[in-house]
N, C-alpha and C positions, 0 to 999 in steps of 0.2 A: 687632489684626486684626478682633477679634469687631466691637466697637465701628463702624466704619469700614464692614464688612459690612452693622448696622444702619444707618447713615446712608444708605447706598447702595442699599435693598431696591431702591426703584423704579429709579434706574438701571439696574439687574439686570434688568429688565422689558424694557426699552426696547431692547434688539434685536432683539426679539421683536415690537416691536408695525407692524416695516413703514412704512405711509404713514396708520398710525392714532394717530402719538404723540402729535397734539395734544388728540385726543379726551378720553384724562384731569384734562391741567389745567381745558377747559371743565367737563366734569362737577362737578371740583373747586368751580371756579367756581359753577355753577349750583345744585350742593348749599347752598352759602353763601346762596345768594341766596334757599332754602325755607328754611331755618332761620328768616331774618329773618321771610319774610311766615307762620312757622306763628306767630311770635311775638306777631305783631298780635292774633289775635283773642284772646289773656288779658287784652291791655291793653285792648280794647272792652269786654269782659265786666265787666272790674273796673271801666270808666267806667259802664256799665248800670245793674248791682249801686248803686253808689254813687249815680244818678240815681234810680234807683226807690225806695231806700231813705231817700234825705235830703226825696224830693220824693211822699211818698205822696199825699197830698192835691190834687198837682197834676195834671190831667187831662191836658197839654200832654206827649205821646210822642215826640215828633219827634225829640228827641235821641236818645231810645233806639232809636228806628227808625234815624237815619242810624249809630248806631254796630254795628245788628246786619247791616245790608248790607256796612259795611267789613269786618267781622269775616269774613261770609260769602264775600265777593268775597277778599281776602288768602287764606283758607282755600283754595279752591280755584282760587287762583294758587300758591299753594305747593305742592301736589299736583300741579301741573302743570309747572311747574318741576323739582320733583323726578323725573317720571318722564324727562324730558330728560335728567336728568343721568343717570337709570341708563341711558339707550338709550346715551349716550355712551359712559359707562363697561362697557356690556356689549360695544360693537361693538371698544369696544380689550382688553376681556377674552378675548373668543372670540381676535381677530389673536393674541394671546399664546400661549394654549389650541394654537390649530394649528399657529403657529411653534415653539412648545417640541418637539412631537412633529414637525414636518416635521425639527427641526435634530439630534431624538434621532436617527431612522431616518438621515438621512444619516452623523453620526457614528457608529453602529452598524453602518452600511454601512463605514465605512474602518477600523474599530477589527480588530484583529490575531485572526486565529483563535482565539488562545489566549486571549483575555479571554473569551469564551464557556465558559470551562471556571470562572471562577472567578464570571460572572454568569448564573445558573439564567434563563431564559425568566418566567417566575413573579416573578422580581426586577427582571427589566427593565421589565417589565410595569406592576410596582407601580410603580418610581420614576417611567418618563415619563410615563405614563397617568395614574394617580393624582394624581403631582405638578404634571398642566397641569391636571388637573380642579381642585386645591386652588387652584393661581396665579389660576385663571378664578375661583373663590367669592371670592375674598380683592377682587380687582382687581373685579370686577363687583356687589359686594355692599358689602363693607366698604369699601373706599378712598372710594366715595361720600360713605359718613357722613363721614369723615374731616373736612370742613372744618367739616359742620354742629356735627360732636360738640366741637367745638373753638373754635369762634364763638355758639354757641348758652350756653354756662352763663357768658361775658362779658354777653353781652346781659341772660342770666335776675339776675348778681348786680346791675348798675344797676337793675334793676325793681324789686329784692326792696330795695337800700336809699332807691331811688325813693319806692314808695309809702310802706314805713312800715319805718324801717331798724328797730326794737325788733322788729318782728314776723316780720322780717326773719330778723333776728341767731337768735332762735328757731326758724325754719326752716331752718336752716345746722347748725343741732346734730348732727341725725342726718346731714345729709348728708355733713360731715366724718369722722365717725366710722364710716361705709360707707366713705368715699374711702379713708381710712387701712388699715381690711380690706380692699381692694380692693388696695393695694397690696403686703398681707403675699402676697395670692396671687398675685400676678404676683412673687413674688420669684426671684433664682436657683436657688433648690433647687427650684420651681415650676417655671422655664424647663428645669431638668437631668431633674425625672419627665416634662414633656413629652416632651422628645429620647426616654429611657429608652423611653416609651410607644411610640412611632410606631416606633423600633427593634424593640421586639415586633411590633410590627402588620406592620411589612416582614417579619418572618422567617416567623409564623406565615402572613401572605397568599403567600409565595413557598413554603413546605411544601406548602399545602393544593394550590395548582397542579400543582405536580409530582405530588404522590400522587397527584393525580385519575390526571393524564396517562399517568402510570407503574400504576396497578393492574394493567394484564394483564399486563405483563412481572412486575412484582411477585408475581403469582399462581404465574405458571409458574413462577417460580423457589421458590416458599415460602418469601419473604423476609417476608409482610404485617407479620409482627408486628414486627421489626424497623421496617422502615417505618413502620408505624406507632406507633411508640414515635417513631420522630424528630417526627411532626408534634404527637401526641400531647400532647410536652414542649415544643415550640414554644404549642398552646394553653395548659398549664399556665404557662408563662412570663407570656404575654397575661397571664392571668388574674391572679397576683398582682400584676403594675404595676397594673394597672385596680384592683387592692380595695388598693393601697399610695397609689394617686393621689387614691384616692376619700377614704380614710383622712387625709390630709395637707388637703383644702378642706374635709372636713366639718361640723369645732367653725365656722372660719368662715365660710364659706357660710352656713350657719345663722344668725349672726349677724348677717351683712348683710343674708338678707332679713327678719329682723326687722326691724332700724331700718331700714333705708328707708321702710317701711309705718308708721313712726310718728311722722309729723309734725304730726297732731292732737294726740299726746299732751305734745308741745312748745309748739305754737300755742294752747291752750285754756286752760294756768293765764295762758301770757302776756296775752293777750286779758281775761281776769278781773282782771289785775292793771294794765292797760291802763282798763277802765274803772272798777276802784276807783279811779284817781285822777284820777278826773272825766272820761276821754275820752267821745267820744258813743256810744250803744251801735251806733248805725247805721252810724256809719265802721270802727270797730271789727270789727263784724259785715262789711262789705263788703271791708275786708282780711284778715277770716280768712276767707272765700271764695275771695281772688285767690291767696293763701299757700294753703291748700289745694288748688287749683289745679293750682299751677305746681309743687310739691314731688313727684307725680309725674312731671314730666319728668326734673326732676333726677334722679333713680333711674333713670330710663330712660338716659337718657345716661350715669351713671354706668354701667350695666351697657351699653350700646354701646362706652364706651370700653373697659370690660373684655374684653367680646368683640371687639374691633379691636385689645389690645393681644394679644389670645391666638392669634387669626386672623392674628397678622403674624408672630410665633413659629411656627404650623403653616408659612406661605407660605416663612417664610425658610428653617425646613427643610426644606420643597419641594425650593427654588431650590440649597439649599445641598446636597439630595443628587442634583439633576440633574447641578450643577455638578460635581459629585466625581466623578458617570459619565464627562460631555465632557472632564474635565481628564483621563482613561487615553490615555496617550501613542496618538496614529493613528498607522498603519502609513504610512509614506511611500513613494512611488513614484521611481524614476527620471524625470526629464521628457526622457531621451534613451534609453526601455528596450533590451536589447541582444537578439538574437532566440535562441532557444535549436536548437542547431546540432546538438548530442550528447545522450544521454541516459543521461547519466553522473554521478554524484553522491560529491561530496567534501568530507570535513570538513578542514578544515587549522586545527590548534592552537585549537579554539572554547571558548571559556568562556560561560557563561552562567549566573544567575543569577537566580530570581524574586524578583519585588522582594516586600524588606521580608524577602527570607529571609537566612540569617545564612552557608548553607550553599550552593557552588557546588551546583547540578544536574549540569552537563556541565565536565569540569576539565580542560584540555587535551586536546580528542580531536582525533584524527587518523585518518582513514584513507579509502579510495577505494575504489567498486563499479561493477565496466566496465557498458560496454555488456550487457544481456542476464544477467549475471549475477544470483544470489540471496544474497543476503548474511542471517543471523539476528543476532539480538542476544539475547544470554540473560542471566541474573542476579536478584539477589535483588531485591524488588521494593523503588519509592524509589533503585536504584540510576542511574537515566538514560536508560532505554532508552528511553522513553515521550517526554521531552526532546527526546533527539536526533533520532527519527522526526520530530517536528511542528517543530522547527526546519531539518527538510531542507524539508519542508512553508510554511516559514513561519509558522509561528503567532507566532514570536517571532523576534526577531534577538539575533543572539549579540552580547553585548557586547565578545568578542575574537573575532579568528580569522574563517575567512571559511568560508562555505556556498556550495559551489559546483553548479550545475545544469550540465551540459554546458561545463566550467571558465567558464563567468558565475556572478558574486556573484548571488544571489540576489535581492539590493538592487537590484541592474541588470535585473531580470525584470521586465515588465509584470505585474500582478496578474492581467488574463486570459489572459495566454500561459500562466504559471507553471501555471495550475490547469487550463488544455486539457492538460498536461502532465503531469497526476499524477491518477490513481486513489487514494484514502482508502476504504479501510476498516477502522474503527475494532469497541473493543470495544462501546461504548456507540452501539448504531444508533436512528437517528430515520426513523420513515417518514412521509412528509408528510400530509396528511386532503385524500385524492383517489384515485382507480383507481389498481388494480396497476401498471395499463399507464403513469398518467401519474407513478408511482413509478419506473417503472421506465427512462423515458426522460428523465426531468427531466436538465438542464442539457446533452442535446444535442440539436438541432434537424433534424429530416426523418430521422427511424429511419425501417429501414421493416419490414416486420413479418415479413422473412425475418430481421432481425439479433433484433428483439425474442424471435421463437421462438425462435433460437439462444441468445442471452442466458439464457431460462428453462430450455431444457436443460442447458445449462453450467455454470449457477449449484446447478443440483440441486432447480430450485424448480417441476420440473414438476407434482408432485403437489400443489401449493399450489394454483396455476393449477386444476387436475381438481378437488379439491373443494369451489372456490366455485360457485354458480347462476351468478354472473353473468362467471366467467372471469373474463380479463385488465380487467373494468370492474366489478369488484367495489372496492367505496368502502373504502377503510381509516380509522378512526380515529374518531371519534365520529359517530353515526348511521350507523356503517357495523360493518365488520367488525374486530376486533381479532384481529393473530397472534400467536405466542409468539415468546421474544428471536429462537431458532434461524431460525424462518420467515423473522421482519425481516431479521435477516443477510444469507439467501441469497437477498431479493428487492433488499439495499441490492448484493450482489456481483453478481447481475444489473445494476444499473444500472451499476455500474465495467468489468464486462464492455462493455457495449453503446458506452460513454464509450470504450474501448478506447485508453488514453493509454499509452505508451510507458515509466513509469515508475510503480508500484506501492509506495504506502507500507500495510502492514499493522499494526496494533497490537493484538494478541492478538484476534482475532477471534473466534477461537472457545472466549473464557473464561468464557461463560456457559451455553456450548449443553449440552445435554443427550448422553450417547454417541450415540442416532440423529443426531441433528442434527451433529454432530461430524463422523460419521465424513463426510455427506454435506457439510459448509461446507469440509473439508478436500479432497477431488475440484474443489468447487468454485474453490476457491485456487491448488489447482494447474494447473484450466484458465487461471483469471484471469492469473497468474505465467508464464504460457510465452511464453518468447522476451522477456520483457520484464526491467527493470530493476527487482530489485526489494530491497526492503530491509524487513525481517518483524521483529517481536518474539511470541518464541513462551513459552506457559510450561510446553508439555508438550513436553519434548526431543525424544519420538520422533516429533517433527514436522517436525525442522532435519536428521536425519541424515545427507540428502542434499543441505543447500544447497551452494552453494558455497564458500563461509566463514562460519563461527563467531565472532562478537567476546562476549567475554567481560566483563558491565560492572559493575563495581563502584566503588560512590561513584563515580559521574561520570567514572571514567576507563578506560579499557580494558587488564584484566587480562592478557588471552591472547586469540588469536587463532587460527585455526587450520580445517582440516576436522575434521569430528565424531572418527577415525581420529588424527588427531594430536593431539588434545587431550585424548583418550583415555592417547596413550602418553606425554604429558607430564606425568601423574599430579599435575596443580595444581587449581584451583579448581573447571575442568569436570568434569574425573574426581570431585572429590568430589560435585557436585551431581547429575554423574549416576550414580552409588552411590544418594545419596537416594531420587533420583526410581526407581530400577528397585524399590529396596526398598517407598515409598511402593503403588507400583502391586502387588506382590507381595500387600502387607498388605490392599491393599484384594481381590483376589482369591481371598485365603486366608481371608479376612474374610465374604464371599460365599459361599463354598463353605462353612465353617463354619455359615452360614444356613441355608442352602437342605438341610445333610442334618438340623438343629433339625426342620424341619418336614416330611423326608421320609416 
């Protein structure tokens, strides 16, 4: 498969390049065509050399004049040629560059909510951005050489056995013995610290983004040094593939540029031992000119090929980890969606499992929340609850068992019916880098600013609102204002407020907030939750007391069920976690009060 992949880079390209696919093989073409004409003028030079040197005494320059106009003329026909081919090869690099990223964002547009939780912003970022910036170097830069680097040392070995194949065979010495170092380094343990390398470079360039993004929540919560230990160890990481990489080309890298740089020291006994046996000292002397010469190209081109064999390695893991992003299963749509009637939500027998994991998530659930009702889900955490919320949601489809929205499959929902349909608020909140206001109404069209104030009274986010200057048109996010988790919360349940959908998925909301923040995101959930359908995961019990029912989950399936009252007097799994939990909160109380008379 590897193999097959390398034959095919450029095919790999070519859906990408639109109505510009012929552009390459020209370029290709015209690359070819400077190679030849740069080649001309060594061969003039060496006719020169050789005229001037055999013919001192003659006054007659004519030949040397017509061979320094060709020399001249081929020169800058081959620069001109060449920049041809790179405009070709750039105008089909750029179509690449923008198709790669128009084709990420739409497949990023269909791709399942829930791939957003296993690809950071910072990651996606790297791969498509990154990776159409590398496809465009590679394709705009390197692919050009490609025919010269490859046509060009045919041409250069007929010259070199042309004029004088002894002196020749002499200047071949070093460049063999580079070509053969050239290819210790291009080996597979070369190609695998490559991969190695650029897998650091992704993890630590996807840390650094998020840390940024995340410091004020980071703050408010006094997690930094956590945090930053994660990106911390992601540069440590970097750091030693870079000094393990550097370490493995050192001895020969050193090596090759030595001998390339030493083809005088080749050509100068040969030349000595060439005219100890009677050659002329002047032809002699005019081919170790034309052989000094040209033996810098070949080094150059050697190290082209090098860098175009390394450059096709970074491109192919471009392509290869864009690939990997498009190939995450898209979300499919119904092409006949069904319209949603009820707003009732039901699991029937659902299995699901994340891929590549060993262990169901959800393992037979079953069960149903009417109209209007509030249903919880409690449990030890990795039990499922988080699953089952974003698969009523859709972020994923159950591999068994069916997910029902107002009894329609889920699968049968149009994607924007389904989400006019469902309020999310989650634990981990994102506020967009814009005004409160246009946070606050994002994804529904014509609020008007009697629901907007309502919305901020409900959500609890008046006094947020009161201590910006500039209100509701205060900027969040970079070059603007930054809030704490709690704030984000109650300006993200203002927006689910104002959205005002008839069904309400919550997933711990309020597991980061602070006790003021709590106690106000919790008023606020409760405004959010009235009269609507809603289905919660809570992790502090004396939150659910009053739901409507209680499902109890463990490992992926539902333990007990019940009102708070009866799961109580069925002295099973609830009754013990909420023994815990009244204890846990005791201790912390008693813990407090222990404090506070320390320092009374």
């Amino acid at each position: 498969m590897e193999k097959v992949k390398e034959r095919s880079l450029l095919k790999r390209f070519t859906p990408y390049m639109g109505n510009k696919k012929s552009l390459l093989p020209l370029a290709l073409v015209l690359s070819a065509l400077s190679a030849i004409l740069n080649m001309i003028p060594f061969v003039m030079v060496w006719y020169i050399t050789r005229e001037m040197l055999t013919n001192l005494e003659n006054k007659d320059m004519s030949n040397v004049t017509t061979y320094a106009w060709i020399a001249l003329g081929t020169a800058i026909a081959g620069v001109i040629v060449y920049f041809l081919g790179l405009m070709c090869s750039h105008l089909a690099a750029f179509r690449v560059e923008v198709g790669l990223q128009k084709v990420g964002m739409k497949k990023i547009m269909n791709m399942p909510l829930g791939f957003f939780d296993r690809h950071s912003s910072g990651k996606l970022r790297k791969i498509i951005n990154d990776g159409a910036g590398t496809t465009h170097t590679f394709l705009a830069h390197q692919l050009p050489d490609l025919a010269g680097t490859m046509l060009s040392p045919l041409i250069l070995l007929v010259l070199v056995f042309t004029m004088n194949w002894r002196m020749g065979l002499a200047s071949l010495v070093p460049i063999i013995l580079g070509f053969i170092t050239m290819k210790f380094m291009t080996s597979a343990k070369g190609k695998d610290f490559q991969k190695q390398y650029y897998d650091a470079l992704e993890e630590m360039s996807a840390e650094s983004v998020e840390y940024v993004r995340g410091i004020p929540v980071v703050k408010t919560f006094g997690q930094s040094i956590y945090s930053f230990k994660r990106f911390y160890s992601s540069i440590i990481r970097y750091k030693e593939m870079v000094h393990a990489y550097t370490l493995l080309w050192r001895s020969p890298m050193s090596f090759y540029t030595i001998i390339m740089q030493s083809a005088a020291f080749f050509l100068i006994p040969m030349g000595i031992l060439l005219i100890g046996n009677g050659d002329s000292i002047a032809l002699v002397l005019a081919d170790y000119i034309f052989y000094l010469l040209i033996s810098p190209i070949f080094t150059m081109l050697l190290m082209k090929s090098m860098h175009f064999q390394q450059n096709c390695m970074i491109a192919k893991q471009a392509i290869d980890r864009i690939d990997n992003l498009f190939s995450y299963p898209e979300m499919t749509y119904s092409t006949n969606p069904k319209p949603i009637k009820k707003h009732t939500i039901e699991f029937k027998d659902v299995v699901f499992a994340y891929e590549g994991a060993e262990k169901k998530a959800v393992n037979g659930v079953s069960f149903k929340v009417a109209e209007g009702e509030t249903i919880a889900l409690v449990g030890a955490s990795g039990g499922g609850k988080t699953s089952i919320v974003r698969l009523a949601a859709r972020f994923f489809d159950a591999q068994q068992g069916e997910v029902l929205i107002g009894d329609v499959n889920v699968k049968d929902i149009g994607k924007k019916d389904l989400m006019n349909h469902i309020s999310l608020v989650f634990q981990n909140t994102r506020l967009f880098k814009g005004t409160l206001k246009e946070n606050i109404v994002f994804g529904k069209d014509g609020v008007s600013n009697k629901n907007i104030e309502r919305a901020i009274d409900l959500s609890q986010s008046r006094t947020i609102t009161n201590e910006q200057k500039d209100g509701l048109e205060t900027v969040i996010g970079s070059k603007g204002t930054y809030l704490s988790g709690g704030e984000q919360q109650r300006i993200a349940l203002a927006r689910a407020i104002v959205k005002d959908a008839p069904i309400v998925l919550l997933d711990e909301a309020t597991a980061f907030a602070d006790p003021e923040n709590e106690h106000l995101i919790q008023k606020a959930l409760h405004e959010l939750s009235r009269g609507k359908t809603t289905l919660m995961i809570a992790h502090r019990l004396t939150s659910v007391k009053n739901v409507d029912r209680i499902l109890v989950i463990s490992e992926g399936q539902i333990e007990e069920q019940g009102t708070h009252d009866e799961l109580i007097a069925k002295d099973g799994l609830y009754k013990v976690m909420w023994d815990e939990y009244q204890q846990s909160v005791a201790w912390k109380i008693s813990h407090q009060d222990k404090e506070e008379d320390k320092y009374a």
